[in-house]
N, C-alpha and C positions, 0 to 999 in steps of 0.2 A: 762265349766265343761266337763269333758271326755264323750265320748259316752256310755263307758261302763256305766254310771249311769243312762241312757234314758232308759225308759220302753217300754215293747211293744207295738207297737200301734202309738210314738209320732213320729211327726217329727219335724226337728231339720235343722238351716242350721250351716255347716261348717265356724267355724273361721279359725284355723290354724291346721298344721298338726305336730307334732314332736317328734323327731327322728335322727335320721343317715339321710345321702343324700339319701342314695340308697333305702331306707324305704321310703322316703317322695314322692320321686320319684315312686315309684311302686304302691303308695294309688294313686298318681295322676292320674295315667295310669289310674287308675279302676274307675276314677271318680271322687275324694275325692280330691278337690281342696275348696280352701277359696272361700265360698258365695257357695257351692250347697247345693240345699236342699237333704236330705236324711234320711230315714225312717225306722225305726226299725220297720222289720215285721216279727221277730222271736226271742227268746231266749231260749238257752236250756243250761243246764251245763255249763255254761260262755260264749258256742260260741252264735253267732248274725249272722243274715242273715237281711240282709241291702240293701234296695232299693237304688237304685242311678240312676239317669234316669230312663232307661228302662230297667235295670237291677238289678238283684239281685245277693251280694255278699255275704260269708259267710267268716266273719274273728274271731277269738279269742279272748279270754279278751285283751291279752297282746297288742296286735294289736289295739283294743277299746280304749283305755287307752290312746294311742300318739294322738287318734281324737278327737280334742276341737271345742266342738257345742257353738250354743247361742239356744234361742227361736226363732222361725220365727219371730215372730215380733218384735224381737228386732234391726231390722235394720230398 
């Protein structure tokens, strides 16, 4: 399921990322690679501020949308 459907609060890890190269390539830079965990710690107006490591990212719906989560414990 896409990110953008996670509520605030869950965490989630990363299946796949998609997109354009140059998109899949710049989530990864930020973190957002297949198997990390990451945590929706905010929602407002469709944008998301997203834990990733030790960081926190703030991306867009549209953006949301190319990142396909699982459950953590579905692996």
């Amino acid at each position: 399921m896409p990110l953008a459907m996670i509520g605030e609060g869950e965490k989630v890890r990363v299946r796949e990322i998609r997109g354009a190269d140059a998109a899949r390539k710049h989530l990864g830079s930020l973190g957002f690679i297949a198997g990390a965990l990451v945590a929706v710690v905010h929602i407002s107006d469709g944008n998301m501020i997203i834990g990733v490591g030790d960081s926190r990212i703030a991306i867009n719906r549209e953006t949301a949308v190319r990142i396909i989560v699982e459950p953590v414990d579905a692996r």
